[in-house]
Biopython code that builds the backbone (N, CA, C, O; Angstrom):
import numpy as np
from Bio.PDB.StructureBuilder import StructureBuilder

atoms = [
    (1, "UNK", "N", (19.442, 56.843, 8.656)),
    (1, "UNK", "CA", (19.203, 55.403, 8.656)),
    (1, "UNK", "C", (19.385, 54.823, 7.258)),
    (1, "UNK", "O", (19.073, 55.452, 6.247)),
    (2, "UNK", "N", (19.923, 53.546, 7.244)),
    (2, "UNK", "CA", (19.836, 53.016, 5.897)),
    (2, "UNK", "C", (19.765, 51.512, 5.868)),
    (2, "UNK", "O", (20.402, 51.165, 6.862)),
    (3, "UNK", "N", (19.491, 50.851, 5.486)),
    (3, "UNK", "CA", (18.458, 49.225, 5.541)),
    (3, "UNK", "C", (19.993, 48.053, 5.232)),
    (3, "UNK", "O", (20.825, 48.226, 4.341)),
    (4, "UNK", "N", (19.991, 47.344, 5.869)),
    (4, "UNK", "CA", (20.739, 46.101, 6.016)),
    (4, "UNK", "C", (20.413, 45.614, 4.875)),
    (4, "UNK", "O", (19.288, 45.949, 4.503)),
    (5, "UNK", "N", (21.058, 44.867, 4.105)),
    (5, "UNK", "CA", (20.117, 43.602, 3.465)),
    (5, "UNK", "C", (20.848, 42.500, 3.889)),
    (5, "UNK", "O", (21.970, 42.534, 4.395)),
    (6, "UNK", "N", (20.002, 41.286, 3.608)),
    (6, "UNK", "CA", (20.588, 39.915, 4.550)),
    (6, "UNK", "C", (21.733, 39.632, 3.932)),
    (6, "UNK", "O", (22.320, 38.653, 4.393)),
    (7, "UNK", "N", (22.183, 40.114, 3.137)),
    (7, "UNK", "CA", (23.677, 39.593, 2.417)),
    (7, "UNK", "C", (24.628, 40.202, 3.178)),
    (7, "UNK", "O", (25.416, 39.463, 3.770)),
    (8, "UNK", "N", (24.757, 41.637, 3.323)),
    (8, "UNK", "CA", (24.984, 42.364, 4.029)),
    (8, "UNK", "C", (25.369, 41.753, 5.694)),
    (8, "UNK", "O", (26.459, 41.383, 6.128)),
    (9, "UNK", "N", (23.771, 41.829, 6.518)),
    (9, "UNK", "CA", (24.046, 41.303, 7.915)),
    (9, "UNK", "C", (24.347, 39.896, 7.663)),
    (9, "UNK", "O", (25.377, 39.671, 8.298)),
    (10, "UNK", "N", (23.938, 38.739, 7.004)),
    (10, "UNK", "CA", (25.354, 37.135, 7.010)),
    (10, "UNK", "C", (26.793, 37.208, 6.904)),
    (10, "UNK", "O", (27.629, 36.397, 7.303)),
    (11, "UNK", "N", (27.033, 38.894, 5.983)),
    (11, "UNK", "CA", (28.209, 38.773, 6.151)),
    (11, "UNK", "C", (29.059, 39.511, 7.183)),
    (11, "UNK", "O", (30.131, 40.078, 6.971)),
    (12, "UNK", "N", (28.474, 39.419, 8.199)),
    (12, "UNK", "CA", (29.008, 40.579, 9.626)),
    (12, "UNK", "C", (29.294, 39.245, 10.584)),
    (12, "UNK", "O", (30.010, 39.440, 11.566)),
    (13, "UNK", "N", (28.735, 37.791, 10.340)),
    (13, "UNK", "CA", (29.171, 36.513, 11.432)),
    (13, "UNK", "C", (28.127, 36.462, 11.683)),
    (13, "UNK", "O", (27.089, 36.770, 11.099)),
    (14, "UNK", "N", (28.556, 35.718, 13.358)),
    (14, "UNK", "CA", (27.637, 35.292, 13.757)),
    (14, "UNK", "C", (26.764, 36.219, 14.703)),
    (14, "UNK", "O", (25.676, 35.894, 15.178)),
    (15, "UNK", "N", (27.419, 37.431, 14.902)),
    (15, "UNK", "CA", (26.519, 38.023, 15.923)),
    (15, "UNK", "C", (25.428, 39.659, 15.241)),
    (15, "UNK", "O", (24.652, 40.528, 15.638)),
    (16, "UNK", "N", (26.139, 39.157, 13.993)),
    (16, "UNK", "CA", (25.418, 40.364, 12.698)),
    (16, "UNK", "C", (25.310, 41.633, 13.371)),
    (16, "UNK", "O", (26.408, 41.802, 13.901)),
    (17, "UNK", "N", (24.557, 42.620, 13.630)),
    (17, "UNK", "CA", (24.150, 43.298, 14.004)),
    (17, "UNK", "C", (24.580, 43.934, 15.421)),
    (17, "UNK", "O", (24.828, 45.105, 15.708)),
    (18, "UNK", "N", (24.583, 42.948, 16.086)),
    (18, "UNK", "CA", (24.201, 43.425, 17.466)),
    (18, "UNK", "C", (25.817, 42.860, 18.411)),
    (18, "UNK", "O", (25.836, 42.587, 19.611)),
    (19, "UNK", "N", (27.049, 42.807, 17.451)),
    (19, "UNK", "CA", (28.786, 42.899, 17.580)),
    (19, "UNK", "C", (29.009, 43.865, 17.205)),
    (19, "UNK", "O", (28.284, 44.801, 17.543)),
    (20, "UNK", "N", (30.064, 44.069, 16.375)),
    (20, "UNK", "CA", (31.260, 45.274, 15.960)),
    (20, "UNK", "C", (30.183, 46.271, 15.481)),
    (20, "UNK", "O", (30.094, 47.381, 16.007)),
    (21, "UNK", "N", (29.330, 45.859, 14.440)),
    (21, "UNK", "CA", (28.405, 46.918, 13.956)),
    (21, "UNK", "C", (28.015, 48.205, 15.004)),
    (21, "UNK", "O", (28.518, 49.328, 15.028)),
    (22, "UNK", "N", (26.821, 47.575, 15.951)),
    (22, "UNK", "CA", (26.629, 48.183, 16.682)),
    (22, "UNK", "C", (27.483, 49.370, 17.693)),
    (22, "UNK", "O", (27.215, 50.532, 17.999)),
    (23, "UNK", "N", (28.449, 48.592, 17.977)),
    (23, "UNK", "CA", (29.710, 49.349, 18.887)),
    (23, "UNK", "C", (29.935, 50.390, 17.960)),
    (23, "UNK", "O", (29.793, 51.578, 18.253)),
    (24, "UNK", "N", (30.309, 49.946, 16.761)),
    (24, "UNK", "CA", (30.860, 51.420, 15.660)),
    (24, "UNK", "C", (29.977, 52.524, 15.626)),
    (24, "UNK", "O", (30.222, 53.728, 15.705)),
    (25, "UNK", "N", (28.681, 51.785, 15.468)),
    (25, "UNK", "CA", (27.868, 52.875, 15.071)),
    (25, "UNK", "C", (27.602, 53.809, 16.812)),
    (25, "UNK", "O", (27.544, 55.038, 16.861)),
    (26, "UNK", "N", (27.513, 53.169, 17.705)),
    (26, "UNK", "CA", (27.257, 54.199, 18.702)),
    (26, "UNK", "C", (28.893, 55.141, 18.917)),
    (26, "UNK", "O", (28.964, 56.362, 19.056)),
    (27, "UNK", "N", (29.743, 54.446, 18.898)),
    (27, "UNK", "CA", (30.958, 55.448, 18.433)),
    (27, "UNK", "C", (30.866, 56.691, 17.721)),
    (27, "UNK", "O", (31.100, 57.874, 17.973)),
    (28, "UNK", "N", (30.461, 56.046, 16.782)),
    (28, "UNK", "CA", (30.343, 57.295, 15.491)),
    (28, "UNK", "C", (29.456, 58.674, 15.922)),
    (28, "UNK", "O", (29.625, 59.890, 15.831)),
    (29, "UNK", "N", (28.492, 57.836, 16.403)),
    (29, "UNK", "CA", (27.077, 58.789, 17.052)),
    (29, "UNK", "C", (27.995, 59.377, 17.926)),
    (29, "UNK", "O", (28.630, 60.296, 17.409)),
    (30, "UNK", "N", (28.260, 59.130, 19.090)),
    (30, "UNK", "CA", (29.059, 59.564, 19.627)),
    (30, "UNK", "C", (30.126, 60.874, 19.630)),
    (30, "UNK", "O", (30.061, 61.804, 20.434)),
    (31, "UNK", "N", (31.079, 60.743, 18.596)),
    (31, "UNK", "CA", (31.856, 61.256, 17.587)),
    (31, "UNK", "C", (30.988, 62.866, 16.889)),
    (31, "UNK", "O", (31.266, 64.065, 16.885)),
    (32, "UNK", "N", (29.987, 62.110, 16.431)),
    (32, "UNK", "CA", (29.085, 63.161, 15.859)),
    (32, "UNK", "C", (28.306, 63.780, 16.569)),
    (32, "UNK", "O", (28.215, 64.923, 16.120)),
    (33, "UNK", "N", (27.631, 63.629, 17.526)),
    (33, "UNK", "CA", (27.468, 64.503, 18.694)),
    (33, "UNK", "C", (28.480, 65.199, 19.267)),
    (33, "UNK", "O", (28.064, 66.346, 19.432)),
    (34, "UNK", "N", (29.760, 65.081, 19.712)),
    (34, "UNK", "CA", (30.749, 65.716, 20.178)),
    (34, "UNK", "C", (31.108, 67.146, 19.221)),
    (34, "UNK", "O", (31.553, 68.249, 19.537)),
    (35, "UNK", "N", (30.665, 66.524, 17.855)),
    (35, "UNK", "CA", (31.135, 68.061, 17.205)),
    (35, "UNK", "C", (29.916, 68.521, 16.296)),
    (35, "UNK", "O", (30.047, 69.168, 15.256)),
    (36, "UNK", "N", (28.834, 68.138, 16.782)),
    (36, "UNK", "CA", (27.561, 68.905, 16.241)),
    (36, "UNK", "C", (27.773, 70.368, 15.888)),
    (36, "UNK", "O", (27.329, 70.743, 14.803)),
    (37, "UNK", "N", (28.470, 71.339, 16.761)),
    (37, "UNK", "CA", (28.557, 72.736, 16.896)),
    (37, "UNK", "C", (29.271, 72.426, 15.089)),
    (37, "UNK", "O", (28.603, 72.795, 14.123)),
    (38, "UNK", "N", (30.232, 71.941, 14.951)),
    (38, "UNK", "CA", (30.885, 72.090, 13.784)),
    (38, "UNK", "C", (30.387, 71.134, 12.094)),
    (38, "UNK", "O", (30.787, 71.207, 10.932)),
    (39, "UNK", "N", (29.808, 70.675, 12.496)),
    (39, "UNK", "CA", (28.913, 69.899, 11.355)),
    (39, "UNK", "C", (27.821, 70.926, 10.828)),
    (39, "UNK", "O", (27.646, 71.380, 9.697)),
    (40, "UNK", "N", (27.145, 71.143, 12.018)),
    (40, "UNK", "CA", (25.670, 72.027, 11.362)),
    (40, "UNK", "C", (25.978, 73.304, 11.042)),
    (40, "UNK", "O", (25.233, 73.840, 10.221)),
    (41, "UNK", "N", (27.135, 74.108, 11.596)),
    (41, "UNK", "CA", (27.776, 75.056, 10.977)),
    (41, "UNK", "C", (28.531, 74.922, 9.299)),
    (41, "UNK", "O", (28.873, 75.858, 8.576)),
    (42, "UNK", "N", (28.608, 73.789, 9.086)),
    (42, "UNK", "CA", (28.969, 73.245, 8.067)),
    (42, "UNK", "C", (28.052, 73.416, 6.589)),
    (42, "UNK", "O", (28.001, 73.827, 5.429)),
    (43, "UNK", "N", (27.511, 72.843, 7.527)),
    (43, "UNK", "CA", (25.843, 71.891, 6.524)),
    (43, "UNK", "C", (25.282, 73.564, 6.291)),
    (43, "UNK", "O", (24.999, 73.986, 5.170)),
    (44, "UNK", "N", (25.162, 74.568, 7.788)),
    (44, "UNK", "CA", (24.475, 75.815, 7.154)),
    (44, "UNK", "C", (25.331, 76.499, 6.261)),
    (44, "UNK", "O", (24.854, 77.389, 5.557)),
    (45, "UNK", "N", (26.434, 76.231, 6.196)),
    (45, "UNK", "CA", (26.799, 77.151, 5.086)),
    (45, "UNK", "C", (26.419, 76.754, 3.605)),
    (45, "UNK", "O", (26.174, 77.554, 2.702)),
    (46, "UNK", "N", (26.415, 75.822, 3.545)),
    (46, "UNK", "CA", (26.196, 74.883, 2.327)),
    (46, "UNK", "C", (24.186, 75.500, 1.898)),
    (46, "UNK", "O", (23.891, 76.217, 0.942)),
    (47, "UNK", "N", (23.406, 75.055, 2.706)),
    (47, "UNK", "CA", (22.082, 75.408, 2.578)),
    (47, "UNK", "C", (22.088, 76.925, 2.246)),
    (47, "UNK", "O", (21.094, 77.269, 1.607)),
    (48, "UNK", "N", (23.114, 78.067, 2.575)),
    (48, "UNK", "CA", (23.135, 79.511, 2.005)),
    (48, "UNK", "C", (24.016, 79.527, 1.441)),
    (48, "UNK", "O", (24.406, 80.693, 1.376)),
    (49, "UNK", "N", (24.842, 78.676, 0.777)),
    (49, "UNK", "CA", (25.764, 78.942, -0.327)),
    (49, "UNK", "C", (24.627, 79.257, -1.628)),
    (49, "UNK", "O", (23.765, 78.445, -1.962)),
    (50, "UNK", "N", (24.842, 80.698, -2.316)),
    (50, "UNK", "CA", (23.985, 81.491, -3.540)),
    (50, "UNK", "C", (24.536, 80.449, -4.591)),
    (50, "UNK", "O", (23.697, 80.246, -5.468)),
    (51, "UNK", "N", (25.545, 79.827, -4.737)),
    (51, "UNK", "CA", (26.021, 78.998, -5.817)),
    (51, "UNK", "C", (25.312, 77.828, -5.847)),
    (51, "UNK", "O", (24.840, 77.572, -6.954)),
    (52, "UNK", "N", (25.036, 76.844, -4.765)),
    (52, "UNK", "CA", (24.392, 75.743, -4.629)),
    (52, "UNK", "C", (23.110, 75.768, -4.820)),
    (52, "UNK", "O", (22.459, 76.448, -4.027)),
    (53, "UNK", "N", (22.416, 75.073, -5.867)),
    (53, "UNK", "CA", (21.057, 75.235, -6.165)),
    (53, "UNK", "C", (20.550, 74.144, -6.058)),
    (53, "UNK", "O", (20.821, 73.151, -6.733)),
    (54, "UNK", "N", (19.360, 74.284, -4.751)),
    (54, "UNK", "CA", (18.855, 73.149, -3.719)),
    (54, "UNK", "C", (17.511, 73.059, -5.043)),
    (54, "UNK", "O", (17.042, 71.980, -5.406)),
    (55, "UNK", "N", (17.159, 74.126, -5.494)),
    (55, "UNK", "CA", (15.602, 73.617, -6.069)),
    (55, "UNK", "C", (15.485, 73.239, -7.340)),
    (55, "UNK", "O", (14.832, 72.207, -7.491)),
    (56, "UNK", "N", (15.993, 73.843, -8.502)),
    (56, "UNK", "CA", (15.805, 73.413, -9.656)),
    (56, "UNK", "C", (16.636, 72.860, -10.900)),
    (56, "UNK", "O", (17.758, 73.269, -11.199)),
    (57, "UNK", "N", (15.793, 71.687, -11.709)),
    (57, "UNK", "CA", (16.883, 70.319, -11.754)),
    (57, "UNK", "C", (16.311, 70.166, -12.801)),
    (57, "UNK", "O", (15.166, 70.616, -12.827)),
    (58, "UNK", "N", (16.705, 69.658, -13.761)),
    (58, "UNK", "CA", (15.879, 68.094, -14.310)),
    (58, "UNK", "C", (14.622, 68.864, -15.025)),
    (58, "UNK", "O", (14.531, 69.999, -15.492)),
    (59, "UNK", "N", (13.905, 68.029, -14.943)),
    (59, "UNK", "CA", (13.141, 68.182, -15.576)),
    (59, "UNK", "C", (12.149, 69.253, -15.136)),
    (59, "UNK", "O", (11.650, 69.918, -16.043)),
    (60, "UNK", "N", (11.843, 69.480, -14.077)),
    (60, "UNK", "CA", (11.430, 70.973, -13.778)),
    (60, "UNK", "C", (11.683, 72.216, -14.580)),
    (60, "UNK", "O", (10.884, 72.990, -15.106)),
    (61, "UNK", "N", (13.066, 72.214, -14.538)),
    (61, "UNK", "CA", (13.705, 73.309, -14.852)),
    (61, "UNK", "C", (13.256, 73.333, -16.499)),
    (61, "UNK", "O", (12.722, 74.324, -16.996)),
    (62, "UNK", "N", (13.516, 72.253, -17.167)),
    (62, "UNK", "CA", (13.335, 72.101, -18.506)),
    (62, "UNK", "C", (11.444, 72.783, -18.778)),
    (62, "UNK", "O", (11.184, 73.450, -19.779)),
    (63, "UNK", "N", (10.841, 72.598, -18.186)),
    (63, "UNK", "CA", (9.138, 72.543, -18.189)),
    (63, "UNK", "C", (8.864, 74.135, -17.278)),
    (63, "UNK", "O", (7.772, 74.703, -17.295)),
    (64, "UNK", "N", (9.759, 74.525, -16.726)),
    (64, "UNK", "CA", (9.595, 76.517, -16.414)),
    (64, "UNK", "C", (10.066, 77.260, -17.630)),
    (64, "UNK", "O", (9.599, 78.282, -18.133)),
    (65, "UNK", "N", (11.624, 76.146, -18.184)),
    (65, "UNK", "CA", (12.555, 77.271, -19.340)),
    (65, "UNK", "C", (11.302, 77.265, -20.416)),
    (65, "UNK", "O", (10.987, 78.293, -21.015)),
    (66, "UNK", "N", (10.535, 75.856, -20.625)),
    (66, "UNK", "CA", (9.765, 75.801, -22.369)),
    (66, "UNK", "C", (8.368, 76.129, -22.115)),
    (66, "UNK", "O", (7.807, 76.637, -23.086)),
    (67, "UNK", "N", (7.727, 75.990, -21.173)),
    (67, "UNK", "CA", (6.433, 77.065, -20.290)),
    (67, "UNK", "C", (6.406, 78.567, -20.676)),
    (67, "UNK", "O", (5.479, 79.070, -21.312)),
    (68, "UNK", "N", (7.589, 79.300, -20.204)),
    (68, "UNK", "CA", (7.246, 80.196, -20.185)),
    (68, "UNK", "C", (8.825, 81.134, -20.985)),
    (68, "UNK", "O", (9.077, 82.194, -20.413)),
    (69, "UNK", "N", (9.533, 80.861, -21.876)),
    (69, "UNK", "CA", (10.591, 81.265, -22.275)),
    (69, "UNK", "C", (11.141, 82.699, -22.154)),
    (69, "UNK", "O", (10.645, 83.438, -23.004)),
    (70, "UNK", "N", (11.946, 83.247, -21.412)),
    (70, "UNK", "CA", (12.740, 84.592, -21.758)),
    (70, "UNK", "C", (11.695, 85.924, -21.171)),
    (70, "UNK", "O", (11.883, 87.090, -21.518)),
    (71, "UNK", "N", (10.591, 85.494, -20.235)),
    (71, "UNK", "CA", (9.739, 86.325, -19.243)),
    (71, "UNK", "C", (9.580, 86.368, -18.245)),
    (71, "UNK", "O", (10.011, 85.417, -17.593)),
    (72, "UNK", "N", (9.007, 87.269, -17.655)),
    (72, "UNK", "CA", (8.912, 87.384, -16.220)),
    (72, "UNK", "C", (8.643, 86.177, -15.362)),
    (72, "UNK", "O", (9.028, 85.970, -14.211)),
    (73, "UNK", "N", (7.822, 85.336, -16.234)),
    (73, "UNK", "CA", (6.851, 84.323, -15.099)),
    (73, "UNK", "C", (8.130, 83.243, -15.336)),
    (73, "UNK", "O", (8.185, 82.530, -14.334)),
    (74, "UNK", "N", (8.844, 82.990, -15.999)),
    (74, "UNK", "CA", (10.066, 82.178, -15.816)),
    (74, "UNK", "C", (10.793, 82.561, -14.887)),
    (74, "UNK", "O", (11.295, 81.715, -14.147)),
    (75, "UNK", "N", (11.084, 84.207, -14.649)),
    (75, "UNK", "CA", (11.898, 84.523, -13.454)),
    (75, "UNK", "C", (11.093, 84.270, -12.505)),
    (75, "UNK", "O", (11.449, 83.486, -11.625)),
    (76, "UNK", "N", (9.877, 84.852, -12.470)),
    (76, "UNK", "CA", (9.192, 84.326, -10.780)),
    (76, "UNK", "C", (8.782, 82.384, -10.290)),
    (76, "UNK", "O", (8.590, 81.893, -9.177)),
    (77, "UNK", "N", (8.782, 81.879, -11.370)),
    (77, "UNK", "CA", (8.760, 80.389, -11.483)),
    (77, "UNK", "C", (10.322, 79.848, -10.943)),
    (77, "UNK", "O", (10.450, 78.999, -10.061)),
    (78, "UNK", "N", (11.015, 80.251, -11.371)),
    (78, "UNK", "CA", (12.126, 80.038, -11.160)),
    (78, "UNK", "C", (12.791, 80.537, -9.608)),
    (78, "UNK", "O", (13.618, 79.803, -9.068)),
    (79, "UNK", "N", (12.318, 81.962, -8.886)),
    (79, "UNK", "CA", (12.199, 82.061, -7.710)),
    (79, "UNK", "C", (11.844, 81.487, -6.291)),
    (79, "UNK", "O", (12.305, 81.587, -5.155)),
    (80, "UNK", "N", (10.709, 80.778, -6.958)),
    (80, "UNK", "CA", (9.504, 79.900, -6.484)),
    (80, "UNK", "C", (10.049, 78.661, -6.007)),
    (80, "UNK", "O", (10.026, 78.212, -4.860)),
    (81, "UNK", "N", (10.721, 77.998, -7.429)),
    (81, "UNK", "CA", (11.365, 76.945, -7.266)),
    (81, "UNK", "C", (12.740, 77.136, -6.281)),
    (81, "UNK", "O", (13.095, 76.144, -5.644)),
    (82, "UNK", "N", (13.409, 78.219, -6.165)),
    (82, "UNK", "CA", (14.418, 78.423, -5.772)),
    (82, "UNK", "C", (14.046, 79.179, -4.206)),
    (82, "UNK", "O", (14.956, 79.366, -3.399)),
    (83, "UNK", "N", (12.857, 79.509, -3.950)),
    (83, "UNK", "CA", (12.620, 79.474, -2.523)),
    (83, "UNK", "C", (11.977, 77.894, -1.697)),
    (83, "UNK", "O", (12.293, 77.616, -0.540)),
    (84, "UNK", "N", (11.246, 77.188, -2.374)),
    (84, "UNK", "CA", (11.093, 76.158, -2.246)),
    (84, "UNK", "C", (12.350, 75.115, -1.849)),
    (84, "UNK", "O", (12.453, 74.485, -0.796)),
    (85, "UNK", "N", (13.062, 75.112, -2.725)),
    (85, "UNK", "CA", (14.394, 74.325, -2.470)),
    (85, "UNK", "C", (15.314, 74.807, -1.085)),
    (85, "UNK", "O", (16.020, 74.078, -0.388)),
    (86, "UNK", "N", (15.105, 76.032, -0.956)),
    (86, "UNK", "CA", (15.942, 76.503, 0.721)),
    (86, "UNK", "C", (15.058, 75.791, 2.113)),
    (86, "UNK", "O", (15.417, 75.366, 3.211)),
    (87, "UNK", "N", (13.899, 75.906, 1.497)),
    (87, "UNK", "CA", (12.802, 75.010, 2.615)),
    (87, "UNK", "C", (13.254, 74.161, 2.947)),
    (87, "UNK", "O", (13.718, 73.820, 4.035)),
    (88, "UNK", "N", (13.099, 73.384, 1.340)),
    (88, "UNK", "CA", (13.761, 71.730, 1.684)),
    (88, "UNK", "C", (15.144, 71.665, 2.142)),
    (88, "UNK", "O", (15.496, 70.636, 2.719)),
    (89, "UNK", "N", (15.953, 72.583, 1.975)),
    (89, "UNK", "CA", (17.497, 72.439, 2.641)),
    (89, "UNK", "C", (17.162, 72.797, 3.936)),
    (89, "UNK", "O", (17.693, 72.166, 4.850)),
    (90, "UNK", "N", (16.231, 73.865, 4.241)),
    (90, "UNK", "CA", (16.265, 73.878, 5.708)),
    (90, "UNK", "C", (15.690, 72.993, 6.402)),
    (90, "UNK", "O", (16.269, 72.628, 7.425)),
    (91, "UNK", "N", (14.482, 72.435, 6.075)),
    (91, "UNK", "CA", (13.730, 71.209, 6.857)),
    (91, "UNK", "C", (14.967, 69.885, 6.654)),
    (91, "UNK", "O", (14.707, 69.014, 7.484)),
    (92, "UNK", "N", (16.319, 69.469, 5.726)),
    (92, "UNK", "CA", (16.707, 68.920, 5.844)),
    (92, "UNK", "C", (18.501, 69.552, 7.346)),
    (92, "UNK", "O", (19.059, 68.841, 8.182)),
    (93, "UNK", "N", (18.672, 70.536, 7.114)),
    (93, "UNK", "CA", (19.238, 71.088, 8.135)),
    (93, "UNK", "C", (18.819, 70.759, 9.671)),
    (93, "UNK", "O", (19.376, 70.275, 10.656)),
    (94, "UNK", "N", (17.714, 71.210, 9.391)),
    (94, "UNK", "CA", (16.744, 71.068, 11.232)),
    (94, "UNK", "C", (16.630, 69.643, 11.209)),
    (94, "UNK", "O", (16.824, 69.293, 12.373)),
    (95, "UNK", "N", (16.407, 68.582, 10.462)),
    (95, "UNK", "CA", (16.424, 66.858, 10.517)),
    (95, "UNK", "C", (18.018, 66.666, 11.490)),
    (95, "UNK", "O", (18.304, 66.308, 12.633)),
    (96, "UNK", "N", (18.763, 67.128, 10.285)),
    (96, "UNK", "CA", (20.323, 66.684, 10.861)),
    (96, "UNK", "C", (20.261, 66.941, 12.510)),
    (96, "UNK", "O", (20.088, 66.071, 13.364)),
    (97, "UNK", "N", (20.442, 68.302, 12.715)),
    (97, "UNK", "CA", (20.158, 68.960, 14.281)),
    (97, "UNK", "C", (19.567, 68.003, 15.236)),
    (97, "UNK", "O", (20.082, 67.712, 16.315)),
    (98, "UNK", "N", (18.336, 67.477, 14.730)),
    (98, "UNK", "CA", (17.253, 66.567, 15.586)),
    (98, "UNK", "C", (18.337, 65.466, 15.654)),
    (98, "UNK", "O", (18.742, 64.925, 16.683)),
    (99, "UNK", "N", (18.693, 65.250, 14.527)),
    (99, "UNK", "CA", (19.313, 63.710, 15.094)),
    (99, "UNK", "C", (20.633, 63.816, 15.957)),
    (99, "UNK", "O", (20.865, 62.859, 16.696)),
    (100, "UNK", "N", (21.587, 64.945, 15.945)),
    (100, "UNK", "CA", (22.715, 65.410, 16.674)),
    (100, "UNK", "C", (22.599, 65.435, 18.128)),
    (100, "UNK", "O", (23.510, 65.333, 18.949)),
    (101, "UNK", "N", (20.980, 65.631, 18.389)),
    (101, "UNK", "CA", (20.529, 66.194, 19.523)),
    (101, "UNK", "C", (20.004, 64.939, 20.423)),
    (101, "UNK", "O", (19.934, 64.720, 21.632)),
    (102, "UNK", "N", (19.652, 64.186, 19.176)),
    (102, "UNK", "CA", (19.458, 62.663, 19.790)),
    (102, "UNK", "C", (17.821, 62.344, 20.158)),
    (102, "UNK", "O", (17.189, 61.665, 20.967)),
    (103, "UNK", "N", (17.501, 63.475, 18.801)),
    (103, "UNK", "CA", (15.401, 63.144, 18.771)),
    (103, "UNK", "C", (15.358, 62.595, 17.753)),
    (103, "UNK", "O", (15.799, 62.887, 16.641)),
    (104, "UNK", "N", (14.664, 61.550, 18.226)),
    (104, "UNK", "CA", (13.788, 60.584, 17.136)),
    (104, "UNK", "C", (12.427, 60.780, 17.497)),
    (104, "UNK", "O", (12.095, 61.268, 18.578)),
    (105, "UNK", "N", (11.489, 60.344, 16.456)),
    (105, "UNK", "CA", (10.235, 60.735, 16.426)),
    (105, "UNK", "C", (9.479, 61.249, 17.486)),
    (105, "UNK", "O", (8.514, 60.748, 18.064)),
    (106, "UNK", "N", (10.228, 62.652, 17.719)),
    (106, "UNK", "CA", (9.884, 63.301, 18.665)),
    (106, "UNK", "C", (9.860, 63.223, 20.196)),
    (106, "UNK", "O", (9.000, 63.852, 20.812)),
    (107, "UNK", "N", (10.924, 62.350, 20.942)),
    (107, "UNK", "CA", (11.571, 62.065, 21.698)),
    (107, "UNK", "C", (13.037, 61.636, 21.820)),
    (107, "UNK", "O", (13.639, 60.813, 21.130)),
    (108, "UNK", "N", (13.551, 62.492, 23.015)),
    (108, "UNK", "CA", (14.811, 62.141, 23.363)),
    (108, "UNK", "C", (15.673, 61.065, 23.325)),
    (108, "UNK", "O", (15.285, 60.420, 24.299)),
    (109, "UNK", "N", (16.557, 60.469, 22.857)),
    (109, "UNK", "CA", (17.364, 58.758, 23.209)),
    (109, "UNK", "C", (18.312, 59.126, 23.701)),
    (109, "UNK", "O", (18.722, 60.285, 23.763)),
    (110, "UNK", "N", (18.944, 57.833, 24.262)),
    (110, "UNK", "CA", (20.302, 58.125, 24.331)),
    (110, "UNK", "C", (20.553, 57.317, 23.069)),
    (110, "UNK", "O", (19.815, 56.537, 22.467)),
    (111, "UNK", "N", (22.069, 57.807, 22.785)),
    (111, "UNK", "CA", (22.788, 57.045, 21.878)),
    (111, "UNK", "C", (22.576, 55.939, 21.246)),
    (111, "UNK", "O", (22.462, 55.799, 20.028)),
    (112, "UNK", "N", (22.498, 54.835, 22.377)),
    (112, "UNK", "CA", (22.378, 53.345, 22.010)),
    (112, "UNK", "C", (21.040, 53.127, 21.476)),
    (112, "UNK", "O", (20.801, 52.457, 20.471)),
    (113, "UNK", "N", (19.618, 54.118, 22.671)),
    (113, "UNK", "CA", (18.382, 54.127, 21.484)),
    (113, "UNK", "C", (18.248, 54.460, 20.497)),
    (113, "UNK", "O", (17.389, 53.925, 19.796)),
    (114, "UNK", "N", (19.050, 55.504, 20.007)),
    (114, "UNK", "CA", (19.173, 55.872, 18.646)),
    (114, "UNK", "C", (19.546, 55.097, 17.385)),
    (114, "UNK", "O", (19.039, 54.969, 16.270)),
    (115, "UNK", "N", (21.179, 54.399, 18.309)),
    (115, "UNK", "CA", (21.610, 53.586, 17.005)),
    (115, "UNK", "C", (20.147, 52.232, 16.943)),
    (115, "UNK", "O", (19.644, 51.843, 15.888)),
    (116, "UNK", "N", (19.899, 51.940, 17.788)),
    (116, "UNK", "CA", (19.034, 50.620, 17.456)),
    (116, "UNK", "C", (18.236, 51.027, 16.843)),
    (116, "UNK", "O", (17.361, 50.284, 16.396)),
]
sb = StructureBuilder()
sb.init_structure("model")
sb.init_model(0)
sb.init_chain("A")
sb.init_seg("    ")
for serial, (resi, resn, name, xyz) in enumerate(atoms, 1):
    if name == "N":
        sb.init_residue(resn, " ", resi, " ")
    sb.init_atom(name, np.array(xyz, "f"), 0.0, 1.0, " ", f" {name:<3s}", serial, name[0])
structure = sb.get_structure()
């Protein structure tokens, strides 16, 4: 999901939202349901790609390296963070799925309930 702003929906006419918008987006849904099998096969490779590092960033990383410098508890801090981050790729994996599948807050839609 991602938020309209009124500049945005004035500039879609007169029927904003609920014309072309709408139609596209249940298309798309559509579209993306049809090849779920090949998206989330996608997305999982990405969440176990060893190269892609889902957990540690920024300033974290900076506050494990100067915490604890060139020791063990940096490697297990750093583990931590780096099992943590597969969580969050997986709880964001299983999101995608839910929505492919066409659950929203814990019930079934069809399509058109979804896009609305």
């Amino acid at each position: 999901p991602f938020r309209l702003t009124r500049d945005i929906v004035d500039g879609m006419g007169a029927c904003g939202v609920e014309g072309v918008m709408r139609r596209c987006c249940e298309e798309t849904m559509k579209v993306l349901r049809s090849n779920r099998d090949a998206l989330t096969t996608i997305i999982a490779v990405l969440v176990h790609d060893p190269i892609l590092k889902w957990a540690v960033g920024g300033k974290r990383q900076d506050r494990i390296s100067h915490t604890h410098p060139n020791s063990i508890h940096a490697y297990l801090d750093q583990a931590q963070a780096t099992e943590e981050g597969n969580l969050d790729a997986e709880r964001a994996l299983m999101r995608v799925k839910q929505k492919l599948d066409g659950y929203e807050d814990g019930e079934l839609r069809s399509i058109q309930g979804q896009v609305q």
